[in-house]
Structure formats: structure tokens, C-alpha cells
PyMOL Python script that loads the backbone (N, CA, C, O; Angstrom):
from pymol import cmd

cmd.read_pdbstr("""\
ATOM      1  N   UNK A   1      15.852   5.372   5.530  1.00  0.00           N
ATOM      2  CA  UNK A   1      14.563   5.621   6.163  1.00  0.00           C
ATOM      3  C   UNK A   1      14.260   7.120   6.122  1.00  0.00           C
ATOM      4  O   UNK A   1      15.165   7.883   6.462  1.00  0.00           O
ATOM      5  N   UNK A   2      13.005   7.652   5.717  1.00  0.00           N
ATOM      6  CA  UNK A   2      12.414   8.893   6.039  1.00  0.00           C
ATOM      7  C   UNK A   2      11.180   8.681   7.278  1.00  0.00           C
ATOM      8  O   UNK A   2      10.326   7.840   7.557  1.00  0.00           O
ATOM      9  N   UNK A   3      11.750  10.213   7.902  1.00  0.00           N
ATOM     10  CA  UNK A   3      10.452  10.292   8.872  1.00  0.00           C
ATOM     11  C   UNK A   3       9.242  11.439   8.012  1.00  0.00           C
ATOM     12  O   UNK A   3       9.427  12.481   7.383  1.00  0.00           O
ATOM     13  N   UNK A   4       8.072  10.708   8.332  1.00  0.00           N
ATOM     14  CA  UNK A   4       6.841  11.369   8.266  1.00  0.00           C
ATOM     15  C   UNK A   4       5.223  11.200   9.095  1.00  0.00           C
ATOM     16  O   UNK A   4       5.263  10.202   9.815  1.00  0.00           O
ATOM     17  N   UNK A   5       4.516  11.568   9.131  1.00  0.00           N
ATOM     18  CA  UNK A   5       3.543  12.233  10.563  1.00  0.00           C
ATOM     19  C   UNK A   5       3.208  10.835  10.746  1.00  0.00           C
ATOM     20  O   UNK A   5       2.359  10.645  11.617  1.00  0.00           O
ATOM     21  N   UNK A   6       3.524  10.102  10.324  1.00  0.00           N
ATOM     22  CA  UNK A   6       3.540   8.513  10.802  1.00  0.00           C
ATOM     23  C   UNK A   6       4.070   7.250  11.343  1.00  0.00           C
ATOM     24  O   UNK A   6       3.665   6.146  11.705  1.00  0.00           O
ATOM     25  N   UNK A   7       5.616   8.201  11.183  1.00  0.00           N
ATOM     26  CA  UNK A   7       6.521   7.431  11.702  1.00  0.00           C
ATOM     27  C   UNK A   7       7.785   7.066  10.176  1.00  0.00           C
ATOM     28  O   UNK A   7       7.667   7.640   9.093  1.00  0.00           O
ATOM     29  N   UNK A   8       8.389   6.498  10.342  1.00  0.00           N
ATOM     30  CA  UNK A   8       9.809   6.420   9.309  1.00  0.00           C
ATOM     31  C   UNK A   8       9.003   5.276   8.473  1.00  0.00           C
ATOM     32  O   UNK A   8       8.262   4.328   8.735  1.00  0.00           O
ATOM     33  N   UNK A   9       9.541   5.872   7.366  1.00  0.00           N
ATOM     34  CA  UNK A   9       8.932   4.612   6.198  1.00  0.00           C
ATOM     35  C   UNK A   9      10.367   4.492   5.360  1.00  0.00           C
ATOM     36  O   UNK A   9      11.368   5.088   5.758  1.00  0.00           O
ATOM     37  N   UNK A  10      10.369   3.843   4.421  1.00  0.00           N
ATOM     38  CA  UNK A  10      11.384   3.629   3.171  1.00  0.00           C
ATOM     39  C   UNK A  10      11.104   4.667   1.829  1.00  0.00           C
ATOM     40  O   UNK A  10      11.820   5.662   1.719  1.00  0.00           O
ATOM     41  N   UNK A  11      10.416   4.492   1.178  1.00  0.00           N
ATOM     42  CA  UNK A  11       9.551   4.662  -0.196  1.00  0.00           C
ATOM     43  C   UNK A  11       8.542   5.180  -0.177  1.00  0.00           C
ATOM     44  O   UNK A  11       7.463   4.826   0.297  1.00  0.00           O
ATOM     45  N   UNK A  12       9.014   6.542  -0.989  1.00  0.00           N
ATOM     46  CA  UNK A  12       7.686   7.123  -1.514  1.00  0.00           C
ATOM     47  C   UNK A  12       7.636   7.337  -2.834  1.00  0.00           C
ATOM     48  O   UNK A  12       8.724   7.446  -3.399  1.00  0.00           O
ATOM     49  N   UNK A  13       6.308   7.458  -3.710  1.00  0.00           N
ATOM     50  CA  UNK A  13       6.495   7.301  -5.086  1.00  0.00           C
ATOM     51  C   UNK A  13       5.326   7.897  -5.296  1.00  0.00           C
ATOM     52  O   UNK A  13       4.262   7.648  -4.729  1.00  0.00           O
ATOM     53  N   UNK A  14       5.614   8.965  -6.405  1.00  0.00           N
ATOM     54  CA  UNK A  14       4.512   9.739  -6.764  1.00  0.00           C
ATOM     55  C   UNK A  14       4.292   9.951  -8.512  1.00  0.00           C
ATOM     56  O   UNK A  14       5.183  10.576  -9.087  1.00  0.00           O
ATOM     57  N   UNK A  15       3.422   9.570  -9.123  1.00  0.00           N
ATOM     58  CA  UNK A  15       3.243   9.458 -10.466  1.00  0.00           C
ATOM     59  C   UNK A  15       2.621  10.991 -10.958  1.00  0.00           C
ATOM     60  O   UNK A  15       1.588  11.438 -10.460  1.00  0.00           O
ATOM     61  N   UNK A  16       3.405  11.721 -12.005  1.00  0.00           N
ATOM     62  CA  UNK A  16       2.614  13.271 -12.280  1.00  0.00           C
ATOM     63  C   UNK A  16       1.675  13.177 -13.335  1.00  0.00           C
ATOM     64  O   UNK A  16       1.951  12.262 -14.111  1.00  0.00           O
ATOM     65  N   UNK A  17       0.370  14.000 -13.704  1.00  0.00           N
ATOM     66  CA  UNK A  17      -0.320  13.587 -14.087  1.00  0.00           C
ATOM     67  C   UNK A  17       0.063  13.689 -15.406  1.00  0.00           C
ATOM     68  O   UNK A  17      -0.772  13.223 -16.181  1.00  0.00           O
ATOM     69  N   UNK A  18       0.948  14.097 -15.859  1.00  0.00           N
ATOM     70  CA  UNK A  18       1.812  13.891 -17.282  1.00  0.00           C
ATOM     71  C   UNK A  18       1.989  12.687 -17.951  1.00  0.00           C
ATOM     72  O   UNK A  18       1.999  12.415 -19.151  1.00  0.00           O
ATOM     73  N   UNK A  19       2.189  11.720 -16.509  1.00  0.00           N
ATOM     74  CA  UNK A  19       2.842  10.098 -16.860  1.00  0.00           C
ATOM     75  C   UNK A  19       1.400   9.616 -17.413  1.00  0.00           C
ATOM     76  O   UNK A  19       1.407   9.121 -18.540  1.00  0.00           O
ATOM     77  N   UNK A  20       0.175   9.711 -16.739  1.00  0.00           N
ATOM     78  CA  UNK A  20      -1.353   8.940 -16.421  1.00  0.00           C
ATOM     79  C   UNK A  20      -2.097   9.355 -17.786  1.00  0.00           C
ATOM     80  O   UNK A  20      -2.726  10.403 -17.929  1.00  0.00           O
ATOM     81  N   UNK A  21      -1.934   8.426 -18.702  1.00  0.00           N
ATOM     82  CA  UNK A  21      -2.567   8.195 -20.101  1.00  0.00           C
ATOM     83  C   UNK A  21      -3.999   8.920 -20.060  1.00  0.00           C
ATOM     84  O   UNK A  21      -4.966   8.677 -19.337  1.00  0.00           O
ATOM     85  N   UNK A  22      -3.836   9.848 -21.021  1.00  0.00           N
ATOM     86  CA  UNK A  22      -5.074  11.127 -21.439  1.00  0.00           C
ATOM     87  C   UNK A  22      -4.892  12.010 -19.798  1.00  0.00           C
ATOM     88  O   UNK A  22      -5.706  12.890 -19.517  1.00  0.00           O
ATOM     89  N   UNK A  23      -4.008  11.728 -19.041  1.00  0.00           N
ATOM     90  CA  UNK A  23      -4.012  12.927 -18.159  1.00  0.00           C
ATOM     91  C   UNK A  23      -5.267  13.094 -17.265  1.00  0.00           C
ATOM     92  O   UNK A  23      -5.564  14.160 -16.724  1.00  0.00           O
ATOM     93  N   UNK A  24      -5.811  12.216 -17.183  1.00  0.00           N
ATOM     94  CA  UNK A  24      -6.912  11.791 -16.308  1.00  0.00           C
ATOM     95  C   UNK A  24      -6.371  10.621 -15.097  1.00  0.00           C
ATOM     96  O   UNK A  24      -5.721   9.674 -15.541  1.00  0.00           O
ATOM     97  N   UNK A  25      -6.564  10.659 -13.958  1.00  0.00           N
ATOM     98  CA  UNK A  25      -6.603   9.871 -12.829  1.00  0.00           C
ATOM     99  C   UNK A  25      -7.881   8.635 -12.834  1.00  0.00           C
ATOM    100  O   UNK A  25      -7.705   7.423 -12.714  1.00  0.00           O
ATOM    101  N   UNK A  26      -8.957   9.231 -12.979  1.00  0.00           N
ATOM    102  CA  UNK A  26      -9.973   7.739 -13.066  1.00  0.00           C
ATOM    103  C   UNK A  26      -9.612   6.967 -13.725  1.00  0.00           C
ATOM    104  O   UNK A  26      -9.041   7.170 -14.796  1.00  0.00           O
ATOM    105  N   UNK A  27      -9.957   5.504 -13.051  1.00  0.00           N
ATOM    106  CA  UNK A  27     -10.024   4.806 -13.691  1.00  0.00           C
ATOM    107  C   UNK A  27      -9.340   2.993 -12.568  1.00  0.00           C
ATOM    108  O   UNK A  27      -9.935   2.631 -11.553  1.00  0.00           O
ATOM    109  N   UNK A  28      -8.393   2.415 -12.997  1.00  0.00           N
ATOM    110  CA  UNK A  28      -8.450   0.989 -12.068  1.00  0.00           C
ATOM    111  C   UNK A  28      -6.901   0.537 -11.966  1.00  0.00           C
ATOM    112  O   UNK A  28      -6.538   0.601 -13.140  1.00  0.00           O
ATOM    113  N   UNK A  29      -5.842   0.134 -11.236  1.00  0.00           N
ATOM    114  CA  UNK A  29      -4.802   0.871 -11.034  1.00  0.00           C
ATOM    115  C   UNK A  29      -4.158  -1.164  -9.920  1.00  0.00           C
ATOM    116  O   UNK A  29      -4.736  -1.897  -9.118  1.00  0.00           O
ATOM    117  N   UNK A  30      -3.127  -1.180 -10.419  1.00  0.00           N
ATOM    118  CA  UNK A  30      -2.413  -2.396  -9.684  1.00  0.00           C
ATOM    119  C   UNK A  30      -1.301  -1.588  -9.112  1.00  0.00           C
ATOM    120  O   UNK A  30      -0.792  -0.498  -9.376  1.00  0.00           O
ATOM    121  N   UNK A  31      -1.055  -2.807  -7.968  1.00  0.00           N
ATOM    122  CA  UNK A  31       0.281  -1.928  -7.342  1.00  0.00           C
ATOM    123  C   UNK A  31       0.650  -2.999  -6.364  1.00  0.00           C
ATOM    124  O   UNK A  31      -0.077  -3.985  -6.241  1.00  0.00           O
ATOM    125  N   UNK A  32       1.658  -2.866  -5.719  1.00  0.00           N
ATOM    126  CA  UNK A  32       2.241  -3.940  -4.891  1.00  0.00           C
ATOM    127  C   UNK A  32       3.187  -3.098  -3.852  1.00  0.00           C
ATOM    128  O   UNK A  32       3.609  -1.976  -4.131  1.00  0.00           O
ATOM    129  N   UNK A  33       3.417  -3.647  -2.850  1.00  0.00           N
ATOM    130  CA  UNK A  33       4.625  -2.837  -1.793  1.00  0.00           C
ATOM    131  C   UNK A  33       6.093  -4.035  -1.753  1.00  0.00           C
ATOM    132  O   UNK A  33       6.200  -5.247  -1.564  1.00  0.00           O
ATOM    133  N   UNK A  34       6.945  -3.030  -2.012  1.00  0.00           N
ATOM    134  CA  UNK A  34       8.172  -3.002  -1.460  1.00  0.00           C
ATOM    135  C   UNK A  34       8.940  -3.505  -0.288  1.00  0.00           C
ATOM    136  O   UNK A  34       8.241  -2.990   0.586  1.00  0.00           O
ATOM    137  N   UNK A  35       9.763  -4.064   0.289  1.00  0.00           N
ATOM    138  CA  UNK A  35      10.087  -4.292   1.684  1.00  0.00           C
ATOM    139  C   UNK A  35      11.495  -3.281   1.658  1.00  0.00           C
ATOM    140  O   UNK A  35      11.903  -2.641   0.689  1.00  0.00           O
ATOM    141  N   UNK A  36      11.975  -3.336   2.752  1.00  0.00           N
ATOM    142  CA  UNK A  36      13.442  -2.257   3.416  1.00  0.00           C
ATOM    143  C   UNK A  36      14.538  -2.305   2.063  1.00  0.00           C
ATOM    144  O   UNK A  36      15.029  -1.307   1.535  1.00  0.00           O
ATOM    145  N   UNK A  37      14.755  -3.601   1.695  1.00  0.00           N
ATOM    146  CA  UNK A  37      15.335  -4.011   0.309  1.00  0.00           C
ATOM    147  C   UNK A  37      15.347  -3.555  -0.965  1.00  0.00           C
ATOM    148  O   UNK A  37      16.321  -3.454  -1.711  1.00  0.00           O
ATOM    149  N   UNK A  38      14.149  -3.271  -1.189  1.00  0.00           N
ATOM    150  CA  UNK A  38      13.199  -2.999  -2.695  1.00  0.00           C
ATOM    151  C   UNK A  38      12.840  -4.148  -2.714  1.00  0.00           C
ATOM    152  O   UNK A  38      12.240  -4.001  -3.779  1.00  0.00           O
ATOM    153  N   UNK A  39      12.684  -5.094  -2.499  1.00  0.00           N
ATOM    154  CA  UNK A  39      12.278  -6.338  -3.248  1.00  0.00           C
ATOM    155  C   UNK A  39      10.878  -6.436  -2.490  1.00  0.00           C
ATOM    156  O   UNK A  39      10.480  -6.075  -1.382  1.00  0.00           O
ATOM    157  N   UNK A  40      10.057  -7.375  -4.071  1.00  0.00           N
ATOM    158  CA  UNK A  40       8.412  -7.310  -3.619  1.00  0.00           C
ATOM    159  C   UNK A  40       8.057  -7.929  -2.350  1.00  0.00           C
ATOM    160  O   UNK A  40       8.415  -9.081  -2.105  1.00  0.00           O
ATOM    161  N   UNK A  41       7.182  -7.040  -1.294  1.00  0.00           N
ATOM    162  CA  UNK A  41       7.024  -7.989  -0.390  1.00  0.00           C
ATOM    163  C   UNK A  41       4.905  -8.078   0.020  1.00  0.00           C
ATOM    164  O   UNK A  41       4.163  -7.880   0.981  1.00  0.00           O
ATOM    165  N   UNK A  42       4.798  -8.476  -1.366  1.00  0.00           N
ATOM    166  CA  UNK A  42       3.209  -8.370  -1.266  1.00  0.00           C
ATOM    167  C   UNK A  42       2.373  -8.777  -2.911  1.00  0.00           C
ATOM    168  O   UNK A  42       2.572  -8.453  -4.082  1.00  0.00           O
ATOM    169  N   UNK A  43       1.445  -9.597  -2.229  1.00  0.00           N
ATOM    170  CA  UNK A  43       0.692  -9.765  -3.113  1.00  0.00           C
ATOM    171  C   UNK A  43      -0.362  -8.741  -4.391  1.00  0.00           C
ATOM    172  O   UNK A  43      -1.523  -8.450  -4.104  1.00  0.00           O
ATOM    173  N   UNK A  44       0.007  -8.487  -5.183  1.00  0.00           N
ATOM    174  CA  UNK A  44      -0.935  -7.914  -6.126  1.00  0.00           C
ATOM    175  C   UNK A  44      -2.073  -6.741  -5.476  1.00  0.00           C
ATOM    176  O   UNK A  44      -3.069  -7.460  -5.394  1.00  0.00           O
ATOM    177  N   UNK A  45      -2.395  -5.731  -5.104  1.00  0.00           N
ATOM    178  CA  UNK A  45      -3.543  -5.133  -4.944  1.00  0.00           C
ATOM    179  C   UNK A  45      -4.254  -4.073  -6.085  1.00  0.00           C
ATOM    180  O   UNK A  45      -3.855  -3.469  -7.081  1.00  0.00           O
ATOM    181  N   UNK A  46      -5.157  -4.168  -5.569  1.00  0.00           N
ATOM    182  CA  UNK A  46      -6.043  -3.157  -6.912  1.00  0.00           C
ATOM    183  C   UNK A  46      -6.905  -1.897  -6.421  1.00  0.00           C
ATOM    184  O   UNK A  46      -7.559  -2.004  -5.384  1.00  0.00           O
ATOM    185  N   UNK A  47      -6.910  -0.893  -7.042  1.00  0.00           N
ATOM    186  CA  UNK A  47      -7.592  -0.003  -6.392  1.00  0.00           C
ATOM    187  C   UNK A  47      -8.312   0.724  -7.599  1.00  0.00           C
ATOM    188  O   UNK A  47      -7.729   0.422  -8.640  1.00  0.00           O
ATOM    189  N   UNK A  48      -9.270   1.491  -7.796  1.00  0.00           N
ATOM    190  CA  UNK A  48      -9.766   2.408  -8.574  1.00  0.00           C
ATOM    191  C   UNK A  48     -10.102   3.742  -8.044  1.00  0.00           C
ATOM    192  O   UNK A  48     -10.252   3.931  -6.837  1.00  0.00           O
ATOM    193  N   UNK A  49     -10.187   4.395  -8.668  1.00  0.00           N
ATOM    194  CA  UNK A  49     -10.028   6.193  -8.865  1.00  0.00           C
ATOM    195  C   UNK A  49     -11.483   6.395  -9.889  1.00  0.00           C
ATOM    196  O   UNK A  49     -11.740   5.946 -11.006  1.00  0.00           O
ATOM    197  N   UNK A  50     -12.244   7.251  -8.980  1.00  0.00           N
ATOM    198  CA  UNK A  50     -13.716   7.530  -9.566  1.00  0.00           C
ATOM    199  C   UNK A  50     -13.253   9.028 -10.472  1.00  0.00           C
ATOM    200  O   UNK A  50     -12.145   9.519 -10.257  1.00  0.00           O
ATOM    201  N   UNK A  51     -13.935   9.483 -11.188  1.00  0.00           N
ATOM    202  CA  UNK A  51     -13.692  10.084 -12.011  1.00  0.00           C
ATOM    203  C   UNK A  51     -13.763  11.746 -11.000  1.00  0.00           C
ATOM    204  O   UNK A  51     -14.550  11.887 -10.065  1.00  0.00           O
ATOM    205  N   UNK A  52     -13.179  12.397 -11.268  1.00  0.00           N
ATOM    206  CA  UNK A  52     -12.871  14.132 -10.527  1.00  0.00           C
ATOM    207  C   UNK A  52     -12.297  13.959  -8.922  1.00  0.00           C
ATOM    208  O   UNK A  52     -12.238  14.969  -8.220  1.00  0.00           O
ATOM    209  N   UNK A  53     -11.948  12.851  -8.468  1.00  0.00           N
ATOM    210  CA  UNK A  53     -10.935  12.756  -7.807  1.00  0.00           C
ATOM    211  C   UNK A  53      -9.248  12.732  -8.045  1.00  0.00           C
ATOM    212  O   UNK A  53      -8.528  11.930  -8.640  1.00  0.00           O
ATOM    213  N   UNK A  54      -8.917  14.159  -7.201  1.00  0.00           N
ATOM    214  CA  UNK A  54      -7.820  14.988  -7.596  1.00  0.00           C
ATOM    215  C   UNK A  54      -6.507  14.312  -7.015  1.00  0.00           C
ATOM    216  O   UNK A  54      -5.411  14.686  -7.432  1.00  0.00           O
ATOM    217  N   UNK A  55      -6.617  13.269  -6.006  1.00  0.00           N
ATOM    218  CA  UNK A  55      -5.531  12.749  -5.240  1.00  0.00           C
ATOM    219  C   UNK A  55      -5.516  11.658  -4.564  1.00  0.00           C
ATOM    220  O   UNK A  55      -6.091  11.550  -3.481  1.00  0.00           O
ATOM    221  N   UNK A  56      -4.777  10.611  -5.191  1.00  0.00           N
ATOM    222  CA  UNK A  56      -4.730   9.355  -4.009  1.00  0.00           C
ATOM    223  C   UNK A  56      -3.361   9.229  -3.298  1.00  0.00           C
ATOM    224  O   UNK A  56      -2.217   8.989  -3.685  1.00  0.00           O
ATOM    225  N   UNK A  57      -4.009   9.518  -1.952  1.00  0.00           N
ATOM    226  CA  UNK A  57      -2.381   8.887  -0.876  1.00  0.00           C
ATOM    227  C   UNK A  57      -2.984   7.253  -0.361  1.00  0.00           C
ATOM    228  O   UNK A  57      -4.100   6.872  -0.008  1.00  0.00           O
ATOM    229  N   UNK A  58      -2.075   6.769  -0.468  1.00  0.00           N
ATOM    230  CA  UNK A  58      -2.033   4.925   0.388  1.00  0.00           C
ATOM    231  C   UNK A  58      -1.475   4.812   1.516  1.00  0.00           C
ATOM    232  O   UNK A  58      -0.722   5.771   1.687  1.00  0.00           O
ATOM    233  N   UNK A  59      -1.474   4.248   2.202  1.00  0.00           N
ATOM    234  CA  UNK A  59      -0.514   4.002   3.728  1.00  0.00           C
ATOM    235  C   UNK A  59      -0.947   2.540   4.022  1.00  0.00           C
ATOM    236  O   UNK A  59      -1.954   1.874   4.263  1.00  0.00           O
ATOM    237  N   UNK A  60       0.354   2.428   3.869  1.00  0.00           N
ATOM    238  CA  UNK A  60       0.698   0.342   4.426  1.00  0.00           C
ATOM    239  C   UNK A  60       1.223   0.733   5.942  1.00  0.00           C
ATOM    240  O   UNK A  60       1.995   1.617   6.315  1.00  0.00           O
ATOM    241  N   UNK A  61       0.797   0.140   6.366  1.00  0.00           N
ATOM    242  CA  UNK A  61       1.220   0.178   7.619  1.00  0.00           C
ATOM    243  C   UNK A  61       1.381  -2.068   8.652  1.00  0.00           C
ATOM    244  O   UNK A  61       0.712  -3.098   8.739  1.00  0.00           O
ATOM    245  N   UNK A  62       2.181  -1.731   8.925  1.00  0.00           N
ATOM    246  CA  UNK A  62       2.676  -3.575   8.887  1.00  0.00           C
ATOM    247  C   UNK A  62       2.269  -3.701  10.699  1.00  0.00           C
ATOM    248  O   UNK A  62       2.349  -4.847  11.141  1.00  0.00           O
ATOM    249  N   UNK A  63       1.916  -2.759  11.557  1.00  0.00           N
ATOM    250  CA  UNK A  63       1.861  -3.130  12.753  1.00  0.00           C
ATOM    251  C   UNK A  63       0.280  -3.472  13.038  1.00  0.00           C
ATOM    252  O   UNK A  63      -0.076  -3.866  14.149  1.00  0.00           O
TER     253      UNK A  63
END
""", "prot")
cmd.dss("prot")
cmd.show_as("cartoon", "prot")
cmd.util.cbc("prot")
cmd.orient("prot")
């Protein structure tokens, strides 16, 4: 467990913009959460990134 201004989570994961094909962030993006385990504990979600937006943070929060 890590603590942060939210309280202790498991997992954090950050992609550099090196990894993100042509080095651009826009665009439409799948992802799923983790449980204490690693193992999937969630259905499919989707999100998109408008174009000159510099940063996405997420927060699952289960309470």
C-alpha cells in the first residue's frame, strides 16, 4: 500500500509520452482497474483525451 492526499491506494501507473504513438495524448484510450492482488477487478472503461490536453490523472475510489 502507498499513502497519498487521498488515502492509501495499491497502483500507480504512468505512461511517458515516448510510449503514446506520434507522441501525442489525444485521442480514445481503454483501461480497467486492478484489485489489492493485481488481478482485474472491473469492467472495461473508456475515456478520451481532446487534443492540447497536457495531463490525465483518474481516481477510483470504491467507498
Amino acid at each position: 500500500m502507498r499513502n497519498g492526499p487521498n488515502g492509501p491506494y495499491n497502483y500507480e501507473y504512468s505512461v511517458g509520452l515516448n510510449d503514446i504513438p506520434d507522441k501525442r495524448l489525444d485521442g480514445c484510450y481503454v483501461g480497467w482497474v486492478l484489485d489489492g492482488n493485481g488481478q482485474r477487478d472491473s469492467q472495461n472503461f473508456e475515456f478520451c483525451v481532446p487534443e492540447g490536453q497536457g495531463e490525465v490523472w483518474i481516481l477510483f475510489d470504491q467507498n
